[in-house]
C-alpha positions in Angstrom: 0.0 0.0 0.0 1.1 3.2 -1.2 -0.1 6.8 0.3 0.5 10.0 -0.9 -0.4 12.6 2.0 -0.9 16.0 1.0 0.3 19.1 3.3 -1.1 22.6 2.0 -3.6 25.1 2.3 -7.2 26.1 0.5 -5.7 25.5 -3.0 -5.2 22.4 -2.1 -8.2 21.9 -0.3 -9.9 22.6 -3.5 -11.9 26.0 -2.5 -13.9 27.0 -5.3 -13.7 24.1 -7.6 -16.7 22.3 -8.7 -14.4 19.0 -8.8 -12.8 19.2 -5.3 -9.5 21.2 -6.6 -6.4 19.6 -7.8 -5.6 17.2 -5.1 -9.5 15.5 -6.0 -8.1 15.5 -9.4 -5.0 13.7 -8.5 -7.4 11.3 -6.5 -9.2 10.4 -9.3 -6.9 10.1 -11.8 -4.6 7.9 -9.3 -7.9 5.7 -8.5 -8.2 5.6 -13.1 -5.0 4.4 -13.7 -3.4 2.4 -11.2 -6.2 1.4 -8.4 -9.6 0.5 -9.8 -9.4 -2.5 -11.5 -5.4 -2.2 -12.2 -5.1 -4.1 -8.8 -3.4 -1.2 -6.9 -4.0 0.3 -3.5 -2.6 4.2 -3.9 -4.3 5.9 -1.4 -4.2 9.8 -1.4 -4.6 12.4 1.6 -6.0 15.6 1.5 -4.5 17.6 4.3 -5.5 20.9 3.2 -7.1 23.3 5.5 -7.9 27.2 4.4 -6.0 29.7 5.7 -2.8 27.6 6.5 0.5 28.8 7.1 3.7 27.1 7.4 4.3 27.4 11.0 0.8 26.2 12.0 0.7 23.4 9.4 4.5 22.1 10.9 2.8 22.3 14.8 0.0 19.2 13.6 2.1 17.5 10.5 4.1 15.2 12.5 0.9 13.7 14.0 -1.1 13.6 10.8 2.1 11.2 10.0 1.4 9.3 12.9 -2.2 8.9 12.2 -1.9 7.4 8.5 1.7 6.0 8.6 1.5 3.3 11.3 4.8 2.2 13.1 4.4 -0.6 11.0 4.6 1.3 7.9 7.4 3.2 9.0 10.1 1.3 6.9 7.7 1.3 4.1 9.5 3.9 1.7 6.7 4.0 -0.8 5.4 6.8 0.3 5.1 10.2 -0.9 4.3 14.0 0.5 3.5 16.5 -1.2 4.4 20.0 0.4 2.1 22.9 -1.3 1.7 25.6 1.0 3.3 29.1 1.4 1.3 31.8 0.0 -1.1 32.8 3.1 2.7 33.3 4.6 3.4 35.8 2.0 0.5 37.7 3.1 1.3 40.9 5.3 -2.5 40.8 6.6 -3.5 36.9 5.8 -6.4 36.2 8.4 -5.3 33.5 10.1 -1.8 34.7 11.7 -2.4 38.8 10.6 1.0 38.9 9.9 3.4 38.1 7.4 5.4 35.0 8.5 8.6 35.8 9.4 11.2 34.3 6.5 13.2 32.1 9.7 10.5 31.4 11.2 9.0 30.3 8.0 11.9 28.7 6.5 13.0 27.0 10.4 9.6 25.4 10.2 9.8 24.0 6.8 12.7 22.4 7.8 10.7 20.8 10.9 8.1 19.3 8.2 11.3 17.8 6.1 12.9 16.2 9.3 9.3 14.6 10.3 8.9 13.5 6.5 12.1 11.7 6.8 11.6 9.8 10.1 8.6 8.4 8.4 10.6 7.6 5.4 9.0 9.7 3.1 9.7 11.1 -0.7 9.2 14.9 -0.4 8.1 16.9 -3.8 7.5 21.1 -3.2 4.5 22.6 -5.6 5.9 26.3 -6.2 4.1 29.0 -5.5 0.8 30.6 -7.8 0.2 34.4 -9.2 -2.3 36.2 -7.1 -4.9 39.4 -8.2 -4.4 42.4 -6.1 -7.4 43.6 -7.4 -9.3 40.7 -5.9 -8.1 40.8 -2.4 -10.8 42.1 -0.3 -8.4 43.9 2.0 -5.9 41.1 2.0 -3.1 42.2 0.7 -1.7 39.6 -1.2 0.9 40.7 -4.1 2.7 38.7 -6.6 5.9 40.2 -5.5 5.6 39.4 -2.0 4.4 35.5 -3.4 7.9 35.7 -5.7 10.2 36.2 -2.7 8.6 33.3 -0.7 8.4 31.0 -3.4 12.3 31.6 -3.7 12.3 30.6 0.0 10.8 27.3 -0.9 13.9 27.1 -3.8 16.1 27.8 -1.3 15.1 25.2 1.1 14.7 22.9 -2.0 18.0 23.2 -3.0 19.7 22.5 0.6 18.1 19.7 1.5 17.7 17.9 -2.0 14.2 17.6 -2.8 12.5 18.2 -6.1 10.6 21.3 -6.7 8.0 22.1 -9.2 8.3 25.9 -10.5 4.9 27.0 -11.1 4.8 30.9 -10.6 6.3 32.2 -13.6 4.9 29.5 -16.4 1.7 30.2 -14.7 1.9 33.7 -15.0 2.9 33.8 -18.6 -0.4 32.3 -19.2 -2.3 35.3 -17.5 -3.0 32.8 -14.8 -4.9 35.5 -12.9 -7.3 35.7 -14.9 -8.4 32.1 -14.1 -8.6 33.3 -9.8 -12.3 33.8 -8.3 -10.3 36.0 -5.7 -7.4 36.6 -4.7 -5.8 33.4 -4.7 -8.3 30.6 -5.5 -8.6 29.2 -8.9 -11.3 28.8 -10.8 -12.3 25.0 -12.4 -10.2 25.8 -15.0 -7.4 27.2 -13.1 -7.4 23.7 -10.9 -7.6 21.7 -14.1 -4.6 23.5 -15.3 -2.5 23.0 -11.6 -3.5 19.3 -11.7 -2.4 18.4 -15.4 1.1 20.6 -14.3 1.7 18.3 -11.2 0.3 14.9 -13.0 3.1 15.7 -15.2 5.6 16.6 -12.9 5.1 13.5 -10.5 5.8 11.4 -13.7 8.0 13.2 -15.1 10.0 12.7 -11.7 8.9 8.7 -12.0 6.9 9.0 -8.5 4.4 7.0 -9.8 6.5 4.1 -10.9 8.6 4.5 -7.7 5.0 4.0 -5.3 4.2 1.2 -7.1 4.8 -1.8 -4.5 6.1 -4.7 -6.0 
């Protein structure tokens, strides 16, 4: 049994998309391909929660390990997470700290999720970072600048402790991505098809698929 387990915020979650978001895409196409009737057993964890921010999200991940990694399952290195969170962080107002997070406090807690990842034996892959709309933000002031600089955090931390990272932010925004947001920060249906068919094809690119397959 294979799991892939999720950690990120409402994109993730899926707000605003008839299908469930990205992560329900994943699901489904997982369940298509390799589980019903293919004889596999992926199972896939949606962890998202609105609002999140990275310190937060490192305080509960360690026990949301525990819960769905058994001690039994601890040697099992078939196992994937999925880091895609960061952009509430970026947010010098974002409603659920009211502060920007702190770039070493941000990046110190990151590192906490990677150590906890690894005692479980886990693969790690980082989703970059999305263009926002300003001129959607309700009074939260969310900028694509502010988004840039922590999405190079994520590359930074990337990059030290060896894990791949899918670059999102500027391929997105090349394609007017924005334009696809029902606020803010939240994709449309579109928008989530268009995160999903990304990641699909970075996971494989990256042979994840192949390498959950148990044998």
């Amino acid at each position: 049994m294979s799991k892939i387990i999720v950690a990120g915020d409402s994109i993730a979650y899926g707000k605003w998309d008839s299908k469930g978001g990205w992560v329900a895409r994943l699901r489904n196409y997982i369940d298509e391909n390799y589980n019903i009737g293919k004889g596999g057993n992926f199972q896939v964890y949606n962890l998202g929660i609105p609002g999140e921010i990275v310190p937060r999200l490192s305080e509960r991940f360690e026990k949301e390990l525990e819960m769905r990694l058994p001690e039994n399952e601890k040697t099992n290195k078939k196992n994937l997470v999925i880091f895609a969170v960061g952009i509430n962080d970026s947010c010098p107002n974002n409603w659920l700290g009211l502060k920007q997070t702190p770039e070493n406090e941000f990046k110190f807690s990151f590192e906490n999720m990677i150590n906890s990842a690894r005692k479980y034996n886990c693969k790690m892959v980082v989703i970059g970072l999305t263009p926002v709309n300003s001129e959607k933000s309700k009074g939260l002031l969310f900028s694509d600048n502010e988004v840039k600089k922590y999405d190079r955090y994520l590359s930074e931390i990337c990059r030290s402790n060896q894990i791949p990272k899918l670059e999102l932010f500027d391929d997105l925004y090349s394609i007017n991505f924005s334009n696809l947001l029902v606020d803010a920060v939240h994709p449309n249906d579109k928008g989530h098809e268009i995160m999903f068919e990304k990641i699909k094809e970075y996971l494989t690119s990256q042979k994840l698929f192949e390498y959950l397959i148990v044998e």
